[in-house]
Backbone bond lengths (Angstrom), bond angles and torsions (degrees), N, CA, C in turn:
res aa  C-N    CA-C-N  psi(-1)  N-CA   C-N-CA  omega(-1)  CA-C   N-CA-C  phi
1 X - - - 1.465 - - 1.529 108.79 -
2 X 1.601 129.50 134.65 1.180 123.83 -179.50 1.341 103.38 -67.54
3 X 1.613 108.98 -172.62 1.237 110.89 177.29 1.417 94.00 -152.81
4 X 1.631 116.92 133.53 1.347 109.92 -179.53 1.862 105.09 -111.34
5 X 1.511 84.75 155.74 1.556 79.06 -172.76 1.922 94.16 -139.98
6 X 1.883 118.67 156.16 1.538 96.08 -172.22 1.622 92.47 -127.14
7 X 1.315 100.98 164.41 1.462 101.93 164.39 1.420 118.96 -151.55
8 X 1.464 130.16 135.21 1.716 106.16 -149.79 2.322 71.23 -110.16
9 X 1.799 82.98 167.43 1.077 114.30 -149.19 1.559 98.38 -129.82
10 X 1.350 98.71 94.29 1.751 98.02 -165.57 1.371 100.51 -119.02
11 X 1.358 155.61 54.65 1.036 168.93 171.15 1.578 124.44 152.17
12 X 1.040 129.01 141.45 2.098 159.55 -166.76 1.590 76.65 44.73
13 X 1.336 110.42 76.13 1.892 107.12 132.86 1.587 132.49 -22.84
14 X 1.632 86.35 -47.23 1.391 80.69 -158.93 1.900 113.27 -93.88
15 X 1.375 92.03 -15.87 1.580 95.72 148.59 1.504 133.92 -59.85
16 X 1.213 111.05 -22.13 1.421 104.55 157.03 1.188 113.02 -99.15
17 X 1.343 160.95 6.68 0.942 156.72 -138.52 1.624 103.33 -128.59
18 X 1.584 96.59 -41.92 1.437 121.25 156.13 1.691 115.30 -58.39
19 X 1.180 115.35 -42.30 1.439 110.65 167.87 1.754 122.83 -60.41
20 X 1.294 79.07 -76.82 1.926 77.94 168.99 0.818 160.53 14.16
21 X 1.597 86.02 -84.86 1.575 126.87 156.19 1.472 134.04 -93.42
22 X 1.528 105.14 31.33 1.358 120.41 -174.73 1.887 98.75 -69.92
23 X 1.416 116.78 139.57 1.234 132.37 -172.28 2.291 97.85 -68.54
24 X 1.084 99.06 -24.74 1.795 101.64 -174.19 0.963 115.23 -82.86
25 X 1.770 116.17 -14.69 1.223 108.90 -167.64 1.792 118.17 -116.40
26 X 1.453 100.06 -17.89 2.035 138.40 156.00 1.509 118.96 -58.22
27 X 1.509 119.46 -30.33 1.205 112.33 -127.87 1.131 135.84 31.97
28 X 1.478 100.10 71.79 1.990 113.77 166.10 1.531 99.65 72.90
29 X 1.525 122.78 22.01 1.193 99.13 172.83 1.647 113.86 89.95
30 X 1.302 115.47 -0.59 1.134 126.01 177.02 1.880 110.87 -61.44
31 X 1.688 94.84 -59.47 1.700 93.92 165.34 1.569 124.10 -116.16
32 X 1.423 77.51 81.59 1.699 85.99 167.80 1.613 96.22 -145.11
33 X 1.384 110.46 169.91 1.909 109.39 -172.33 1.549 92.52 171.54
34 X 1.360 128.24 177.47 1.270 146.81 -153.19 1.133 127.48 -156.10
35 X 1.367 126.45 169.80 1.464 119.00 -174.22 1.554 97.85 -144.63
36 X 0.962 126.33 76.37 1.501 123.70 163.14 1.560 102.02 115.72
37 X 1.422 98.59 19.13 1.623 96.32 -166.73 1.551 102.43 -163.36
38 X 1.494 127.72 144.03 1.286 118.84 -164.71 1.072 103.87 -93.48
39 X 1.526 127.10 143.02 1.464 137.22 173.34 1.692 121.19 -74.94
40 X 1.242 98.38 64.98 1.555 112.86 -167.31 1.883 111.71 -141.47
41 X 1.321 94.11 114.82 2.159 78.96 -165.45 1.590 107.85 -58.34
42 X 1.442 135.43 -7.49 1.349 121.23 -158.18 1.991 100.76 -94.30
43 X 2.007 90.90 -49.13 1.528 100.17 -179.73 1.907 112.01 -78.87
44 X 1.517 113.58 -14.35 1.393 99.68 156.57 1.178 145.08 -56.00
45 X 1.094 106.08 -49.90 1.785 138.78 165.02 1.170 85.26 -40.21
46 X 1.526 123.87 -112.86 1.338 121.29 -177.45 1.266 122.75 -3.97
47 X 1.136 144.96 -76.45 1.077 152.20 -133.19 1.862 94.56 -103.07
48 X 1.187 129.56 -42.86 1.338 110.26 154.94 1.385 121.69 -67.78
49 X 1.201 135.87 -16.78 1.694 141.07 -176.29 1.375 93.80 -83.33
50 X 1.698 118.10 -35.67 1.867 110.49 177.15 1.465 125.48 -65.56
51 X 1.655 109.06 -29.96 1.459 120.27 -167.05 1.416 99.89 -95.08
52 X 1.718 133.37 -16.15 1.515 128.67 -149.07 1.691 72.77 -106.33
53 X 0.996 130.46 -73.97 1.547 129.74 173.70 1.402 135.43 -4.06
54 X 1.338 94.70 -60.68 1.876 122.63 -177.19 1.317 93.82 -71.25
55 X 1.702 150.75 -41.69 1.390 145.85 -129.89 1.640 91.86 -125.90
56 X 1.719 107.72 -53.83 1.586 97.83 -174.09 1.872 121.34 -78.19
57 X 0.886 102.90 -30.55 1.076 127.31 -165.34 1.867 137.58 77.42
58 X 1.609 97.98 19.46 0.955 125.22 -170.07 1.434 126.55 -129.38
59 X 1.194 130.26 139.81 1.640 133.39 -150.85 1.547 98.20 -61.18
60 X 1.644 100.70 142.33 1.554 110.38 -173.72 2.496 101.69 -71.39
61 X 1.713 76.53 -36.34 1.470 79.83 -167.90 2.011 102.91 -88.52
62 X 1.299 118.65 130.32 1.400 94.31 -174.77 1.822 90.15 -132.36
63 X 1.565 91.13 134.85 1.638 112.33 179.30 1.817 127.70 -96.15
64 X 1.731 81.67 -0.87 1.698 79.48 -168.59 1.488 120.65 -87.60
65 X 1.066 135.54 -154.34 1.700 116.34 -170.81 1.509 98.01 -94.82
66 X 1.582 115.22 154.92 1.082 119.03 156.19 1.711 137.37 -39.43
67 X 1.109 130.25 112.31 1.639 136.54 179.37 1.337 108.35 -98.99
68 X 1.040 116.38 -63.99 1.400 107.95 -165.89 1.792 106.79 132.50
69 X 1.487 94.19 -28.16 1.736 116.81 172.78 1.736 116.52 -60.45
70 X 1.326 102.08 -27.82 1.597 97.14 -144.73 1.420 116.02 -60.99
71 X 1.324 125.42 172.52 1.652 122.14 -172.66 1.716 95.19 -91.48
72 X 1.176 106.76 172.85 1.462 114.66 167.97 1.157 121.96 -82.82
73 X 1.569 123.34 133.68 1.224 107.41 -167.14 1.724 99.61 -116.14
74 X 1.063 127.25 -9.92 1.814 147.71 159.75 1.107 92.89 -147.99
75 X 1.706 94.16 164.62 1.140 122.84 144.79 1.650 117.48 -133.77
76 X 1.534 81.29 148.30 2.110 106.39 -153.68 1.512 68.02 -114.56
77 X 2.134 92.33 109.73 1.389 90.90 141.58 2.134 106.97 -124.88
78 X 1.134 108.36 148.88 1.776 118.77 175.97 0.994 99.75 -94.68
79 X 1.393 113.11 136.94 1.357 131.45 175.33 2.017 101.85 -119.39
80 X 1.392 118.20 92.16 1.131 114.20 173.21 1.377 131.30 -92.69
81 X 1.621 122.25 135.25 1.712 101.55 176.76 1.195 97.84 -127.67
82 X 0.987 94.23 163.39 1.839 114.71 179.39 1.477 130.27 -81.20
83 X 1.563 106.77 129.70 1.527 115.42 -153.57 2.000 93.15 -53.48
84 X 1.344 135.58 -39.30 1.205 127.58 -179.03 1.511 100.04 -59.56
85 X 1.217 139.29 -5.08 1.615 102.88 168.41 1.496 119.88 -103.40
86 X 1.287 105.45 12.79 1.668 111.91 146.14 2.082 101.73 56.73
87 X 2.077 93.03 38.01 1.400 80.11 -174.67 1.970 95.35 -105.11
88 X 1.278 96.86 168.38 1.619 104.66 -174.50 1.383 93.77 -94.37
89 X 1.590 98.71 172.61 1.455 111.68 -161.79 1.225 97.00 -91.01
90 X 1.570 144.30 -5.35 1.233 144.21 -174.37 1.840 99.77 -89.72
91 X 1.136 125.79 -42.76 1.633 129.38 148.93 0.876 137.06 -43.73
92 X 1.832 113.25 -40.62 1.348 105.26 171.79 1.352 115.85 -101.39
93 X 1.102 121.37 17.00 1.500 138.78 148.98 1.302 112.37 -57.60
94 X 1.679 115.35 -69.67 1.360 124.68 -171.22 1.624 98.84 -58.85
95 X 1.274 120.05 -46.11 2.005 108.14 -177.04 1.280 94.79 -53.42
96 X 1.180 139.44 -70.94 1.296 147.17 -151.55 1.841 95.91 -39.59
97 X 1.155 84.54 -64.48 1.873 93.16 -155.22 1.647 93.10 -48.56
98 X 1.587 119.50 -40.03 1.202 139.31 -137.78 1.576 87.26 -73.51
99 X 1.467 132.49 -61.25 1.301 160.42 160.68 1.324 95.86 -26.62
100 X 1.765 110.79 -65.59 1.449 89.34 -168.67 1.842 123.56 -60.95
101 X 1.094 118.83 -45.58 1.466 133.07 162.35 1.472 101.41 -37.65
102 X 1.027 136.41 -61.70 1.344 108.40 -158.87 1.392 126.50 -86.49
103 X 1.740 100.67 -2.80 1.483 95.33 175.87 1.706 108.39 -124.99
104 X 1.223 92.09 12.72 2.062 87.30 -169.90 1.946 77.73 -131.82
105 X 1.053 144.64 -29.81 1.432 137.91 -164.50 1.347 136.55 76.47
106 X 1.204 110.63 -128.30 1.603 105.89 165.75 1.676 120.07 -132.88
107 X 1.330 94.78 2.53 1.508 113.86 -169.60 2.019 112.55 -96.70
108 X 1.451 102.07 3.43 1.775 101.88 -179.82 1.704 75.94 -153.76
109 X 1.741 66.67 142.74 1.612 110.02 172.34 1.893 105.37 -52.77
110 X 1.724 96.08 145.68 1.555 98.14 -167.93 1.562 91.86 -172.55
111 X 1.442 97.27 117.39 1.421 112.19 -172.34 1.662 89.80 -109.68
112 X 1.417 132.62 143.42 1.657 140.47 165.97 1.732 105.33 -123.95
113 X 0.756 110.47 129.73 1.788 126.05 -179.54 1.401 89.47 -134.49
114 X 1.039 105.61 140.46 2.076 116.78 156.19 1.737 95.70 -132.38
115 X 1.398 98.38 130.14 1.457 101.65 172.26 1.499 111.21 -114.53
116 X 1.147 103.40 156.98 1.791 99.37 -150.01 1.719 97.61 -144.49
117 X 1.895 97.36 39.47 1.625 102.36 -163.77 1.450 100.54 -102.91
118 X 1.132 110.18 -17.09 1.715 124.35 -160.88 1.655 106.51 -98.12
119 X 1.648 106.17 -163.89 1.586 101.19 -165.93 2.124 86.76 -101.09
120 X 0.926 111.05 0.76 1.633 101.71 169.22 1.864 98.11 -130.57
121 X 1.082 120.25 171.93 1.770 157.00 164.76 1.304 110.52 -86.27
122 X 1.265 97.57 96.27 1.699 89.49 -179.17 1.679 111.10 -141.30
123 X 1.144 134.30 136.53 1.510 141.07 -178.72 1.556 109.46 -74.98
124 X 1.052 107.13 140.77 1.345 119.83 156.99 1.876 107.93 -125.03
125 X 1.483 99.40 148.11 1.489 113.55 -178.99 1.513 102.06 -150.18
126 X 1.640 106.13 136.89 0.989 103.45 171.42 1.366 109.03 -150.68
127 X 1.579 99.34 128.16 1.846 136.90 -143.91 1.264 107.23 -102.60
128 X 2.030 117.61 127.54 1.595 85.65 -179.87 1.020 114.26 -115.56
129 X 1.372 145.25 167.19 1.321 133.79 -151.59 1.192 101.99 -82.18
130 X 1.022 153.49 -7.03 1.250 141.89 174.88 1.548 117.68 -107.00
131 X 1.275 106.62 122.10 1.565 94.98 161.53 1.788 133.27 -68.84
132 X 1.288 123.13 -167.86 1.071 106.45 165.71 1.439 122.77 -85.54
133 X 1.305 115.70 2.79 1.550 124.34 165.03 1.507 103.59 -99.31
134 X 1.083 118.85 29.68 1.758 109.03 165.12 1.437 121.10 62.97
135 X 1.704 114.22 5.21 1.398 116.81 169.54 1.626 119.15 -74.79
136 X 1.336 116.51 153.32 1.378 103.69 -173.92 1.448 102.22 -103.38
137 X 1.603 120.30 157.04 1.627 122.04 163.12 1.768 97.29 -104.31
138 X 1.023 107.23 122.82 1.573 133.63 154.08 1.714 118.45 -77.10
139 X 1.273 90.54 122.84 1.834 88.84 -176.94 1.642 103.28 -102.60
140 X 1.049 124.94 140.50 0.936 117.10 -171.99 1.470 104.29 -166.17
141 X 1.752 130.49 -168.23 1.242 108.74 -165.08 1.767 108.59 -104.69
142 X 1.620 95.54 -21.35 1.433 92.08 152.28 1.344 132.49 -63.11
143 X 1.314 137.92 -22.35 1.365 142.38 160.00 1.628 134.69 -92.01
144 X 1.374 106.03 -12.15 1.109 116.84 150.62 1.614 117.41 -84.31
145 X 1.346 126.80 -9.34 2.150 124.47 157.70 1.307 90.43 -90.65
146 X 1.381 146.38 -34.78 1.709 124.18 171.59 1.664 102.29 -42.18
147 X 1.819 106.57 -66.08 1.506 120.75 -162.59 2.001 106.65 -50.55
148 X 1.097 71.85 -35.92 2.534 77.52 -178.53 1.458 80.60 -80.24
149 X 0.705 156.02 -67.01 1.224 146.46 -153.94 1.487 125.30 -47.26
150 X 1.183 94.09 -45.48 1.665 106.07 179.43 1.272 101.08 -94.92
151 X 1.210 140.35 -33.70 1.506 124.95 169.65 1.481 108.69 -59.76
152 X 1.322 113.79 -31.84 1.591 102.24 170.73 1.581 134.90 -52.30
153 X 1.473 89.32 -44.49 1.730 105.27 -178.02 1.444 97.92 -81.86
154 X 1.437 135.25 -22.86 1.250 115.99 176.07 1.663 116.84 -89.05
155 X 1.005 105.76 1.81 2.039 109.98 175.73 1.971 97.51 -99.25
156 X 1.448 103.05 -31.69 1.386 94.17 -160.31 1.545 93.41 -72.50
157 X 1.555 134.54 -41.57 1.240 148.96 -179.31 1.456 112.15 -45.92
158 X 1.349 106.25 -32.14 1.847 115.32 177.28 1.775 101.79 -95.08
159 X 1.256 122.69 -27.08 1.364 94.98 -170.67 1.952 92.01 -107.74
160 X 1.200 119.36 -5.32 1.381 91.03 147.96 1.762 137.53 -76.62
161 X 1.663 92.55 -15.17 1.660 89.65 161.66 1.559 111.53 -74.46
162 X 1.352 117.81 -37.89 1.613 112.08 -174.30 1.823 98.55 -39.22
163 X 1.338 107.11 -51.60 1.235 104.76 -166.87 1.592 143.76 -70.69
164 X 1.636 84.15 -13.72 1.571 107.18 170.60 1.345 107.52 -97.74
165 X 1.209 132.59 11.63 1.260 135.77 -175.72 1.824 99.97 -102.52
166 X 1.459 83.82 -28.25 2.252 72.71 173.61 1.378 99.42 -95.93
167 X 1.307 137.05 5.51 1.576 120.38 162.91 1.598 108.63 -55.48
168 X 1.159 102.59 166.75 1.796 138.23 148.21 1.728 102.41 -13.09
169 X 1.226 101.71 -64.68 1.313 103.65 -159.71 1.517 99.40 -150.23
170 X 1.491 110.99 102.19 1.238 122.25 170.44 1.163 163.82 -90.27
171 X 1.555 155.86 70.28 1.205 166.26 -109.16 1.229 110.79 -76.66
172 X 1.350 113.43 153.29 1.883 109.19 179.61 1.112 109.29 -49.89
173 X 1.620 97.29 152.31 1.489 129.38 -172.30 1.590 107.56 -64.00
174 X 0.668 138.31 -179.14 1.504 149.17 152.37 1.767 119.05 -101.73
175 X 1.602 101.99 92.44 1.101 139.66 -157.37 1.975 107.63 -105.68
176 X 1.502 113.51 151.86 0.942 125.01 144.42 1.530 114.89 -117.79
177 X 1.517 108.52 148.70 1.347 103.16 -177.64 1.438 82.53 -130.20
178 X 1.847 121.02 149.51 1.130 112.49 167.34 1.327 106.55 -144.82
179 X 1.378 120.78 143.85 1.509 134.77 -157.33 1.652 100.42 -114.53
180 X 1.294 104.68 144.91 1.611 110.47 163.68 1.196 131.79 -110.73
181 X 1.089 144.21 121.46 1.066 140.45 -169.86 1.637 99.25 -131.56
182 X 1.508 108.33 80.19 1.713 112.28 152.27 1.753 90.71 93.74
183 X 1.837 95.31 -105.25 1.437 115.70 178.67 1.525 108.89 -102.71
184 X 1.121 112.50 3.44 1.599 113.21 -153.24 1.531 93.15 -134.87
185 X 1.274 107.93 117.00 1.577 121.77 -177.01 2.092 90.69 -126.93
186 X 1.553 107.22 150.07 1.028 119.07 -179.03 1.925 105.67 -144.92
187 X 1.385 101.60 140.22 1.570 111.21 -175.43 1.270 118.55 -123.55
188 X 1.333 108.03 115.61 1.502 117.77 -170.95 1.401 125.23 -96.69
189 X 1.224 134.73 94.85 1.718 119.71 -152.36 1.498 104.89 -122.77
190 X 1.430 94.75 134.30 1.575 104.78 -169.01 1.635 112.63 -118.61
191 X 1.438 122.61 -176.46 1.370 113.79 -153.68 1.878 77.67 -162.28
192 X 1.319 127.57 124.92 1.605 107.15 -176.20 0.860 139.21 53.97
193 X 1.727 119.22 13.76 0.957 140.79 -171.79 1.573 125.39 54.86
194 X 1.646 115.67 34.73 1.553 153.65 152.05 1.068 108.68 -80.86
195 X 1.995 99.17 127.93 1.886 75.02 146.71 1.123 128.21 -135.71
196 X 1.270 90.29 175.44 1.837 105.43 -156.63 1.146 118.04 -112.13
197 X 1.651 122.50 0.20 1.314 117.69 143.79 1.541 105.69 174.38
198 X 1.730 113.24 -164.06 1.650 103.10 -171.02 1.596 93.81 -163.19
199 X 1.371 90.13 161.34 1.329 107.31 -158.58 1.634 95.68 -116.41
200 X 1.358 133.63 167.79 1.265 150.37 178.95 1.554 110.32 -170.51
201 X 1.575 104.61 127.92 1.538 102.32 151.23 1.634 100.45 -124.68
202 X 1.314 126.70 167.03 0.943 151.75 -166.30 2.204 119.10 -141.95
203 X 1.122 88.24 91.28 1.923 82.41 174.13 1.288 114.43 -90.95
């Protein structure tokens, strides 16, 4: 079972952002992708420093000393699973993305990396508080048992297909399919050949 854990990110964005999305730890960027925001550290930045700007009214990059005050400037949440569930990094990609959609949408920025450098597979995402309608996400501990919550039902949903997949007679896999359209690619991921949700970025 994963385990999610959060940490808000109130100064050098782009030092983590730079982490993340380090090419050693992705394979080259292979699993990393976005949701309303391009999976690229130079045009991310940007484009979260454009939307955190316009809503807070306060610098995306902040230099002054630590208080204890500061606003959030992401939020870093990890999505870890455990080397016994023997899942590939192309799976725990698809939860990730899958997770992100169903609880952040398509309307706020959402960066997914899974790094696959360590002795477990584990996601990193990092969410910005603002959507593109200027609403804020609050982390908190009631919304971080929503966030475990739904990563639960979305791992348990894949390894009860693992398991119906060694029956007699077995039902679709648990698949992403993803379409392009130009700049605009969309991911449709199913479970029994349902689906259970979709992905969009938009440039």
């Amino acid at each position: 079972m994963p385990y999610i854990k959060q940490i808000s990110i109130h100064k050098s964005p782009k030092h983590f952002l730079r982490y993340i999305l380090r090419g050693d730890k992705n394979s080259d960027m292979k699993y990393a992708s976005g949701v309303s925001i391009t999976a690229d550290l130079d045009y991310a930045y940007d484009e979260f420093r454009d939307i955190y700007e316009a809503f807070s009214g306060k610098r995306f990059h902040d230099e002054s000393k630590h208080t204890g005050n500061e606003r959030v400037r992401l939020h870093h949440y990890i999505q870890s699973f455990d080397p016994k569930d023997n899942i590939t990094p192309e799976t725990a990609h698809d939860i990730g993305r899958e997770w992100a959609w169903e609880n952040f949408g398509g309307e706020r920025q959402v960066i997914i990396s899974t790094h696959i450098d360590k002795g477990h597979i584990h996601n990193h995402f990092a969410v910005a508080p603002y959507d593109l309608n200027g609403k804020c996400w609050y982390s908190n501990r009631s919304t971080l048992r929503t966030l475990r919550n739904s990563s639960d039902e979305i791992y348990n949903a894949w390894q009860n297909q693992q398991t119906a997949l060694k029956s007699p007679v077995a039902p679709a896999p648990f698949v992403s399919s993803t379409l392009n359209y130009g700049n605009t690619w969309v991911v449709d991921t199913t479970i029994n050949g349902l689906l259970i949700g979709g992905l969009s970025q938009y440039n």
